[in-house]
N, C-alpha and C positions, 0 to 999 in steps of 0.2 A: 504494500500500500504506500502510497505517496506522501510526505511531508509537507505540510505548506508552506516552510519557509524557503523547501531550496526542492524546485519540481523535481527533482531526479536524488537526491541525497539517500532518503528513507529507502526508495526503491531501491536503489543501489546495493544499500546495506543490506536489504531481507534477502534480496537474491542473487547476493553474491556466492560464490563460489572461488576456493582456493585455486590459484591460478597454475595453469600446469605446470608441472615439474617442479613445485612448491609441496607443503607439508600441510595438514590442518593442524591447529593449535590443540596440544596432548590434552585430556582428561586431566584434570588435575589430582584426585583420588590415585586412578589405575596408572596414569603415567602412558598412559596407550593413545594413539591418536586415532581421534574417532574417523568414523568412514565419512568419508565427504558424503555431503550432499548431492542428491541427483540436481546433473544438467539441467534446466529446462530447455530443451533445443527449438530451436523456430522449424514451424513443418512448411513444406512448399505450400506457396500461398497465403501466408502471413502476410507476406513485405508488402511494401507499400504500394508498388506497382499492380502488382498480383489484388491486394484486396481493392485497389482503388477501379479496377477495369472489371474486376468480380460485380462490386457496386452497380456500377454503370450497365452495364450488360444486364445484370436483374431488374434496376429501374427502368431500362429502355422497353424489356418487355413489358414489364407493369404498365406502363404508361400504353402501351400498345393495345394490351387486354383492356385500359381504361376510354381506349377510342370508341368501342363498341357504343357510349352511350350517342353519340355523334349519329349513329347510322337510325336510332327510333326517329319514326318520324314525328313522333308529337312534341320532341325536345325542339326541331326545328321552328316550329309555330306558337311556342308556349309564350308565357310573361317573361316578360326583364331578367325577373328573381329567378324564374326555374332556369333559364337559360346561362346566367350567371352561376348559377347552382350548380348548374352539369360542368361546366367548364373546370370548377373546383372539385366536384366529386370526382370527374375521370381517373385522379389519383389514387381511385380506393384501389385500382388494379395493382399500382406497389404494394400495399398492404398486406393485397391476399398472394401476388409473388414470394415477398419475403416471406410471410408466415409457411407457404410452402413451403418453400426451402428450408428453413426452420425445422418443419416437423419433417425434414428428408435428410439432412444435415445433422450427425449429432456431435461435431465438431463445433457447429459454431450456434446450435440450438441453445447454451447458456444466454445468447444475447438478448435472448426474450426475457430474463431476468431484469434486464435493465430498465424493461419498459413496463413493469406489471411493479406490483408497492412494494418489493422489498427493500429497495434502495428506501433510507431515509427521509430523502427529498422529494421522492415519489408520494404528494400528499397535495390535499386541497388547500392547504394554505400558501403553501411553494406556487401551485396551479395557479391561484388570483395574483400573486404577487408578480409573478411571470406577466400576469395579463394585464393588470394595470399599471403597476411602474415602468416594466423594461420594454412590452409593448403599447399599450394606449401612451402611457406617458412620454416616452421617446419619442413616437411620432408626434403627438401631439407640436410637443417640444419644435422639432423639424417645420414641421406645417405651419406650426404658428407663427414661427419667424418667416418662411417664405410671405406669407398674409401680410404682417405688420410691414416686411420690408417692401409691399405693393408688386410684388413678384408675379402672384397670383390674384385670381377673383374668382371665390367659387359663390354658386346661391344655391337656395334650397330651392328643391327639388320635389320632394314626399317624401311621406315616412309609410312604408307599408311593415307593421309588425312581425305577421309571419313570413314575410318575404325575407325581412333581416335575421329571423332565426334560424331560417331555414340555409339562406345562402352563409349566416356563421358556422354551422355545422360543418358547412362544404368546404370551408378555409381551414375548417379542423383537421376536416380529412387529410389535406391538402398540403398543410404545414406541418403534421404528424409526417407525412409520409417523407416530406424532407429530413426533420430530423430523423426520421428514421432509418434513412440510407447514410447521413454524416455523422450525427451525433449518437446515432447507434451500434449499424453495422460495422463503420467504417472505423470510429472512434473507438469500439470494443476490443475487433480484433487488433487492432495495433495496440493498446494498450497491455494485450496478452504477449505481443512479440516482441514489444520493447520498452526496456526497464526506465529510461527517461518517455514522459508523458507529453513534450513538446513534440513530438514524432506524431503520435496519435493527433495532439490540437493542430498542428500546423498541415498537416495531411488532411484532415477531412474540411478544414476551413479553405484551403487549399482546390477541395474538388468541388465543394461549395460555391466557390466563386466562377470555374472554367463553367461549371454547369448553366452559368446566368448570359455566357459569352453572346450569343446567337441572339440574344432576348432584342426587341426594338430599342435607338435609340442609346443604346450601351457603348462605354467611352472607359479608359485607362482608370480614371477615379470613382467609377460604378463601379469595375471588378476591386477596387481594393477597397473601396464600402463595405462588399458583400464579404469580404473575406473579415474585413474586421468582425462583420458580424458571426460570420463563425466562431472567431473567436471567443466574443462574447457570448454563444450559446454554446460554445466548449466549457469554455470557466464554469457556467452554471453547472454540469456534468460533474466534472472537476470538484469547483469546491463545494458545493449546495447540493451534489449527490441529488441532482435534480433533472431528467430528461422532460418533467412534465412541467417544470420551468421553463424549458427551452421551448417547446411544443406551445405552452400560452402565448410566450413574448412573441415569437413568430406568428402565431395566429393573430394574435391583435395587431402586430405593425401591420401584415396586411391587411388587415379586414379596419383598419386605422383608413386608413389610405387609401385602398381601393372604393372598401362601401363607402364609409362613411362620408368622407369630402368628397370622393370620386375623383383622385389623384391619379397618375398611373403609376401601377404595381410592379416597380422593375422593368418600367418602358411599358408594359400592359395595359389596356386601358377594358375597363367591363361595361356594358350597357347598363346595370343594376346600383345606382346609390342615392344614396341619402340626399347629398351634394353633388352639384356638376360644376365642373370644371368649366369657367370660360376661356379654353384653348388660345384663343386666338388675339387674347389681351396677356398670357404667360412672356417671361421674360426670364434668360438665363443669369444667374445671380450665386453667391456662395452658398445660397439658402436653395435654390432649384435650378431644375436642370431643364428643359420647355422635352426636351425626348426619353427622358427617363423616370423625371418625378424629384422628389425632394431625397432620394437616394442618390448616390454618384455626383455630391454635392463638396464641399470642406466643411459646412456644418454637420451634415449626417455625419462625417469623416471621424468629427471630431466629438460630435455628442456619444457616440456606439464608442470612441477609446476612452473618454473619460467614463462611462459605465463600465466596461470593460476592466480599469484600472481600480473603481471602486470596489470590484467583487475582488481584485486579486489581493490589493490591500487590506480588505476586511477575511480574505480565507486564509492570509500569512497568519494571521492573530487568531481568528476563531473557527475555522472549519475545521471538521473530525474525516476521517477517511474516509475517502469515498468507496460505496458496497465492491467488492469485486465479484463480478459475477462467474468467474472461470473457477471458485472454491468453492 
């Protein structure tokens, strides 16, 4: 398990092993030197190449099973909301991939550990906290300086109740399923295959961000937005033992942003919010970006590192180890 004062220190020490052609330190009693410790060896497809194209390759299909909704024909003719719905439900097709694999895999089946309560930070109170501070509140944060600094103009729009319940759900699906290929799959098994925990956050933050490449409107300071932001849904992992942290705050930035003002989400833009966007009076600013949204900004840049810097600050001093799920 990991120390919070020094990422790799604690690690180091549990599982280390005397270095070849060296001695373990004798029994003090018998005078006899105990048996080393078993190796724990990396098996093919740990590394980071290996699990990061494993990832992709399981998501690409999910995503592919999740097209099927595409082809009913009443989603094509439906409201706003169901049609915004579908678009974020398609995701559930990663879900039910990985949970396959999962139950075909008993290699890396402990990872479903990390996302059901036994982790300590797997809890409702982690879950709101995630959703109000690190997502509603960040955006908010973002949004509202684009607003004040005249960037944007958004106006209301309607409020349809079940339309917004219904299309949050689908952001859940949606944003689950992302952390659940980075701050899941990907973050798990590296953290099984290597004893420093920067390998694991910088790799899955990392594929987190290539994954957004293609997205509309996406520029040099969107992809290193997005990677901050792995980061800081890494640390929540890390030090808050918390994936259902990570899974709020990402639900609510987008569901911040897309529904609510009707920003675009990562250059996205949905037929379905609260707020519409007046496109055509946007203006690019360190608060917004007129093709990406208030992501891929120096504010977003800077808001997601100073949060980011608050959890690592506060898990040097107070965070307990995070669950391991390979024990």
């Amino acid at each position: 398990m990991a120390e919070y004062y020094d990422f790799s220190k604690k690690d180091n020490a549990e599982r280390a092993v005397p270095a070849e052609g060296t001695a373990a330190s004798p029994d003090l009693q018998t005078g006899e030197a105990p048996a080393a410790p078993a190796v724990k060896k990396r098996r093919f497809g740990d590394g980071v190449i290996v699990t990061c194209i494993a990832a992709f390759l399981l998501m690409n299909l999910g995503q592919m099973l999740g097209v099927v909704f595409e082809f009913i024909p009443y989603f094509r003719t439906a409201s706003d909301a169901v049609q915004t719905a579908v678009m974020y439900f398609e995701f559930i097709g990663i879900w039910i991939v990985f949970y396959l694999y999962f139950l075909i895999s008993l290699k890396d089946r402990p990872i479903m550990k990390a996302i059901g309560t036994k982790p300590r930070g797997n809890n409702l109170g982690m879950f709101l906290l995630g959703f109000v501070v690190f997502g509603f509140g960040l955006n908010a944060i973002c949004a509202g300086t684009a607003m004040l600094n005249g960037d944007i103009y958004i106006y209301f729009d309607s409020l349809n109740v079940p339309g917004l319940l219904l299309v949050l759900l689908a952001v859940l699906v949606q944003s689950g399923a992302e952390e659940l290929v980075c701050r899941g799959f990907i973050y798990q098994r590296l953290r099984r295959s290597y004893r420093n925990p920067w390998v694991a956050i910088i790799a899955n933050s990392a594929l987190f961000a290539l994954l957004h490449i293609f997205n509309p409107g996406v520029n040099p300071l969107a992809i290193a937005d997005i990677f901050v932001t792995g980061i800081l849904f890494s640390f929540m992992v890390y030090y808050m033992d918390s994936i259902w942290c990570a899974i709020a705050a990402h639900t609510a930035w987008n569901f911040t942003q897309n529904i609510i003002f009707g920003l675009p989400n990562s250059g996205l833009v949905v037929p379905f919010s609260v707020y519409k966007l007046d496109a055509a009076s946007a203006t690019n600013s360190f608060a917004y970006n007129v093709g990406f949204g208030v992501e891929g900004t120096v504010l977003s840049v800077i808001v997601l590192s100073v949060a980011s810097l608050a959890i690592w600050l506060w898990g040097r001093k107070h965070a307990k180890p995070e669950y391991d799920v390979w024990n």
